[in-house]
N, C-alpha and C positions, 0 to 999 in steps of 0.2 A: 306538472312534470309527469311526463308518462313512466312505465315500468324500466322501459329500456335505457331511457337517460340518468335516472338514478348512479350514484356514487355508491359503489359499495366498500366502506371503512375497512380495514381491516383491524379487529379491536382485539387489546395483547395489555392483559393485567398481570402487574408483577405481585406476588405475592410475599410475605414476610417470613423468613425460615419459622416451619411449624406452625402457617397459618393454612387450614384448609381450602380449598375451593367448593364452592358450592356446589350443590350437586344436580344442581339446575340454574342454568344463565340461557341469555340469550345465544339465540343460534349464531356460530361463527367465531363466538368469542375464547380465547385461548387464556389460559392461565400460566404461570411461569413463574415457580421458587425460586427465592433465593437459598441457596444448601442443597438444591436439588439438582434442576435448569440452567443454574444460575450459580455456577460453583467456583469459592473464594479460597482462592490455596493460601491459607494461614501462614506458614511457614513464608513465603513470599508475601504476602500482605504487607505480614510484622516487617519486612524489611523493606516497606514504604514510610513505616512511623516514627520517622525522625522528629528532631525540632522541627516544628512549624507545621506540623501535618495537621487536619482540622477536618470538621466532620462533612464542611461541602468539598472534602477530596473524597471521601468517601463516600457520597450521593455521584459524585460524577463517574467512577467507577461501576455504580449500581447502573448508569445511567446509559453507558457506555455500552454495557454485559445488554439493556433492554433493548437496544437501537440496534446491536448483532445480530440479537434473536429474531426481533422483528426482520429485518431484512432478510434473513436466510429461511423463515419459516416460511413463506407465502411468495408462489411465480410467479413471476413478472408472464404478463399474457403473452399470447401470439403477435397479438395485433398492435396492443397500446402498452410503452416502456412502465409510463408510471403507475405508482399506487398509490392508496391512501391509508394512511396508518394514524391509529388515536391507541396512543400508550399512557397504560398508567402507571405510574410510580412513586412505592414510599419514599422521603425524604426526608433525612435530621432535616437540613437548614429550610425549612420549606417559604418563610417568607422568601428568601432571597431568590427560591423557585418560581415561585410564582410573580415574581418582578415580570413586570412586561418588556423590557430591555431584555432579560434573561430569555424571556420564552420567544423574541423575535429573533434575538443571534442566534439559537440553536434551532428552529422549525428555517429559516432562512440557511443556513451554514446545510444542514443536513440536505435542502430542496435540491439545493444548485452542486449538491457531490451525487446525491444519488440519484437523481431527475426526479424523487417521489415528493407526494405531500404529505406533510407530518402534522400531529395532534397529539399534545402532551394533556396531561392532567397528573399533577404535584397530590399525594396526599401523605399527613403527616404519617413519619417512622413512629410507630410506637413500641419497638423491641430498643434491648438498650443501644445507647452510644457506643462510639467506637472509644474501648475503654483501657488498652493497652496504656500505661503511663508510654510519655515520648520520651524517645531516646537523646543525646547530645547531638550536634552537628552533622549532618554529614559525612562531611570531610574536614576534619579540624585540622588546622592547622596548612589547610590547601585553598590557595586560591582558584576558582574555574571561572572558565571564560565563557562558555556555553555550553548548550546538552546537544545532543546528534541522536537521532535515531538509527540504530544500529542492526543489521541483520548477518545472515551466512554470506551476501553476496558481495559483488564486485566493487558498484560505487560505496557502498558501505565503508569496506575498506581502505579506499583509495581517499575518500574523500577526509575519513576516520588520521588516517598517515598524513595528508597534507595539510593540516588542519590544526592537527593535535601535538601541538607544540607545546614540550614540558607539561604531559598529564594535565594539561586545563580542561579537557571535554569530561563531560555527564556522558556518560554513553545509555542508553536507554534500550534495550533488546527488544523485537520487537519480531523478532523470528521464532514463527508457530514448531519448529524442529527442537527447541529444546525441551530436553525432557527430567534433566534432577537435575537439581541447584548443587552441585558442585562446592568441595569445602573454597573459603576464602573467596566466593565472589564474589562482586562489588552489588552497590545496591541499584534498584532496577534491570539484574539481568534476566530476570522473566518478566512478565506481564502476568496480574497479581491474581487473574478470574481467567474462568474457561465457562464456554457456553454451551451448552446440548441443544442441539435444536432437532426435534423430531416430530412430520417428518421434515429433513432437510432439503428443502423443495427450489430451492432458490443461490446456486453457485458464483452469478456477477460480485458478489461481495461485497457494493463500493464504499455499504461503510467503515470497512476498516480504518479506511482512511483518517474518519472519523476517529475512531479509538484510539490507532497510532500519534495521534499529534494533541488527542486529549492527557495519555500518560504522560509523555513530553511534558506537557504545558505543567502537570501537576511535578515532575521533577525539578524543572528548571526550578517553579517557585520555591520548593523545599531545600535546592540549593542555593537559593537566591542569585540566580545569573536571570538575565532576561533574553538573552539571545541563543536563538533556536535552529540549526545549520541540519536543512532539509538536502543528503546525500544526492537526491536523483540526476543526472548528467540531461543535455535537452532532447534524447529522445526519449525518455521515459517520461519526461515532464509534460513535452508539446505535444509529442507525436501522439497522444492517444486521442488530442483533443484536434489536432491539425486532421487526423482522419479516423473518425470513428470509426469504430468494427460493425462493419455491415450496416452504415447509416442509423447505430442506436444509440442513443444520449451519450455524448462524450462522459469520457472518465476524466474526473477535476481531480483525481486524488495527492498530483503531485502537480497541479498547476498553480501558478501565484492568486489567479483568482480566486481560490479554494481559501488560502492562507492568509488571506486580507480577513474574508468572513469569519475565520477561525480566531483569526487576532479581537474581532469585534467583541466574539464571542464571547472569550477567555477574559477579556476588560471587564464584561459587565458580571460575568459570574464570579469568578477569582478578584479581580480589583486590581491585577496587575497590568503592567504595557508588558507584552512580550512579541516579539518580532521574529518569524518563519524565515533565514534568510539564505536561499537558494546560489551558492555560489558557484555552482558549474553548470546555471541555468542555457549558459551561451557557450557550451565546450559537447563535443562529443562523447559517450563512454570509452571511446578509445584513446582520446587525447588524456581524459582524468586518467585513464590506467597509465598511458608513458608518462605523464606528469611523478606520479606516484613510482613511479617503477627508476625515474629518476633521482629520486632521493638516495643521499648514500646508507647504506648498507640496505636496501630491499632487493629481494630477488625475486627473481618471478615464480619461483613454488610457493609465495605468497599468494600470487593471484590466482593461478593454479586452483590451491586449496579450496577456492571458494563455492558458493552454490549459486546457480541460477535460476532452474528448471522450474515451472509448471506444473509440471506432474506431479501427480500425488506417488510417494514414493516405492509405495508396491508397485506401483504401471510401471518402474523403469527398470527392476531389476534383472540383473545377465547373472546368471549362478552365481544366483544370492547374494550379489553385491549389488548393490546402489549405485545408480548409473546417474548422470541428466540424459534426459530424452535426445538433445540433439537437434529435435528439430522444431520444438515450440520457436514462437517468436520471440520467448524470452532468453532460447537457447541458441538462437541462428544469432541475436545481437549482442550473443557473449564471444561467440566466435569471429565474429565479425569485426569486433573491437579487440578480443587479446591479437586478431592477425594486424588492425593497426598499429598494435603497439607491440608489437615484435615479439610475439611470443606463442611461441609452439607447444601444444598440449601433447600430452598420451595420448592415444585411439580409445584406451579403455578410461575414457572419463565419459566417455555416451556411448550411450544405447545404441546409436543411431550414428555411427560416425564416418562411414564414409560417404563423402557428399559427394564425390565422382562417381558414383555410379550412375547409368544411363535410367537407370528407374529404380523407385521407392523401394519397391519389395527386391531390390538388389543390394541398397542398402542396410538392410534387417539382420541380426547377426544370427549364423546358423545354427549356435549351437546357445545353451547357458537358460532353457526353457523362457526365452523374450517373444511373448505374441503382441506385434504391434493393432490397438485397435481403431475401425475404424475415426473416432474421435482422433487419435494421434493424430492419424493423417492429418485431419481436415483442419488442428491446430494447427500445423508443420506448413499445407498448402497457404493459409490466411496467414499466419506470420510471414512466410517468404513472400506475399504480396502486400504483407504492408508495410516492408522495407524497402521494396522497390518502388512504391507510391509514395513512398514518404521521401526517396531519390531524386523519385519524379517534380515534388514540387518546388523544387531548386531552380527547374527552369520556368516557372509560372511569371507573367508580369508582376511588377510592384503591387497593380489595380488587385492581385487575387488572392494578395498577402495582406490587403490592409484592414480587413475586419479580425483578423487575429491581433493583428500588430495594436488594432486599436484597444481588445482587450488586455491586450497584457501588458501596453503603455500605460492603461488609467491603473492598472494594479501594482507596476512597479513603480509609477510615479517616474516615466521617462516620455519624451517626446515619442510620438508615433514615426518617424522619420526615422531616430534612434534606432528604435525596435525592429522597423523594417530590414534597414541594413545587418543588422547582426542576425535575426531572426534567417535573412536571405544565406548569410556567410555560412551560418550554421548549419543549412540547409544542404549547401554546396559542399562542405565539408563532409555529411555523411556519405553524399552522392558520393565522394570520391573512394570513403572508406568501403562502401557496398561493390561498388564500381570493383574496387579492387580485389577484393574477397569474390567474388562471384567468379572473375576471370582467373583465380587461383586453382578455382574447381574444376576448371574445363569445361570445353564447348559443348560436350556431351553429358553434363552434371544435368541430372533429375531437376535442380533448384532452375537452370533455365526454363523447362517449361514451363513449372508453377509460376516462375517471373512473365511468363507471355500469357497466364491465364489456362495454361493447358493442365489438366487433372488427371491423363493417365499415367501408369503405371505406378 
């Protein structure tokens, strides 16, 4: 094997709170505390250690915090998506780490979310156990039906309201915006570790994904429900994998194939069946919102309230309030959906809110110190062109839809024919929701160019 063909690992030791690092390692290799790097907010911990909590909930959480780091510590190249990564990590339960079952659901589960290749290596914890006595029940006295992962945003809530019949959900927080634990709140409304990564070289993120649906899995069991009700509506679920951004390894983060391997995973580590079950897999964001918005007594300053945006939230603010950007793709398909579902915002909930204007920098607000930068745009341009491509493939033949169909029929265990049809319905349906919202803006809205591919102004 010559020089150039070589695999270069990228190798990321976690350390034990108060264990030092050497002061000489191999070149390249990165160390990472726990207490440090690797930091466990106690106060939110404690309120994971109910009955039933155990010490491989707490190696998956270390495990969790290591897979972050890694991912966000080291850039994905110019040229080639994946990487290679060989992580090491203390563990209480280490036999059951070192299961081969164990270490092929998670290097497998991790490959196919983040396009990279993974290398674990298990060594025993030897600081003490997780030594908190457990608490009583959960929720004594309350039956739940399932856990939801819960965030600021739209389907969150929609899906949260339709769903949450007589307080049966686990709700599991799962949005990076909170910041103090609030008296009387329930348990899992933060996520229990925070990670430093520096430097932070690397923004795709995809394994949160990961993390997200590992807390899930460790509530559900803690409250003993097995059923796990994945919010995201089908363009946030398909759309990322129906057209990847800029032909780079699709995002599985909210596809079903993701959630099959996740479920393998969770069997062989946990020992439970727990089942990821996407019920607005086959509805639009704006259909789950009129759904929701249909129920009696919701108004739409519900939906309103909520958060969408992209942006990290210094980039969006207008004298000194907190805006959404407006025009990420995460924010063009909140407006796109509350205008399906009938619902008219304020101007002053974006940054970026008039979409009539004949060009971008005519939409920028004059006043309130908002410098839009060039990354905005170039977010704002790619998300308005991957709603209309995503429009676009409503009208594609059956032939150009059936190697998706075919993934996501063996995942939900439906006929390929099945899938095609709804998969096409669904398709058609945003077309119309786009269709419409686009023609609301006018013939001279900035968003038609960027739909025809044009980038000035």
């Amino acid at each position: 094997m010559n020089e150039s063909s070589k695999v270069f690992e990228r190798d990321l030791i976690i350390l034990e709170a108060g264990q030092a690092a050497p002061r000489r390692g191999p070149k390249g290799r990165v160390y990472a505390t726990i207490g440090s790097e690797i930091k466990c907010d106690k106060d939110v911990f404690d309120s994971y250690c109910h009955e039933g909590w155990s010490n491989i909930h707490n190696d998956l959480l270390i495990v969790c915090a290591a897979v972050e780091l890694a991912d966000r510590r080291w850039a994905r190249g110019s040229v080639h998506w994946a990487r290679h990564f060989h992580v090491t990590i203390p563990v209480i339960e280490l036999t059951t780490w070192q299961d081969a079952a164990v270490q092929q659901g998670l290097c497998d589960t991790l490959r196919h979310l983040t396009g990279d290749r993974w290398r674990f290596s298990f060594v025993r914890h030897e600081g003490a156990a997780t030594s908190k006595p457990r608490q009583g029940p959960l929720f004594p006295n309350q039956k739940k039906a399932f856990a939801i992962a819960y965030s600021e945003g739209l389907d969150s809530l929609s899906v949260s309201g339709l769903y949450n019949e007589n307080d049966t959900a686990v709700s599991v927080r799962v949005s990076k915006f909170k910041q103090r634990l609030r008296k009387n709140e329930r348990p899992f409304d933060r996520l229990p570790f925070d990670v430093k990564v520096q430097p932070n070289a690397e923004d795709s993120a995809r394994s949160r994904g990961f993390k997200f649906a590992a807390v899930t899995a460790i509530a559900s069991q803690l409250s003993n429900v097995s059923r796990i009700i994945v919010p995201e509506s089908s363009q946030g679920a398909l759309g990322p994998v129906l057209l990847p951004l800029l032909n780079i390894y699709p995002d599985y983060r909210n596809h079903p194939t993701f959630f099959r391997k996740m479920e393998r995973f969770i069997k062989a580590l946990l020992g439970v069946d727990l089942t990821y079950e996407q019920p607005r897999l086959w509805h639009t964001k704006g259909q789950t919102i009129a759904a929701f918005l249909a129920m009696p007594g919701i108004v739409a300053q519900q939906v309103i309230d909520t958060r969408s945006c992209w942006q990290q939230r210094f980039n969006v603010r207008v004298a000194g309030e907190v805006r959404h950007c407006g025009v990420c793709a995460a924010c063009l398909l909140r407006r796109m959906s509350l205008h399906a579902a009938g619902v008219e915002e304020p101007s002053d909930k974006y940054a970026i809110a008039d979409l009539h204007a004949a060009r971008f920098s005519d939409a920028l607000p004059r006043q309130g110190g908002f410098r839009a930068t060039s990354t905005l745009y170039d977010y704002g341009y790619m998300g308005a062109r991957h709603l209309q491509q995503l429009a676009d493939l409503a009208s594609l033949p059956d032939a150009a839809l059936k190697a998706h169909a075919f993934q996501i029929a063996e995942a939900i265990e439906a006929s390929v024919d099945d899938v095609t049809s709804k998969l096409r319905e669904v398709l058609l349906q945003h077309s119309r929701e786009w269709i419409a919202f686009e023609q609301h803006q006018g013939k001279s809205s900035f968003l038609k160019l960027w739909t025809k591919g044009g980038r000035h102004g």
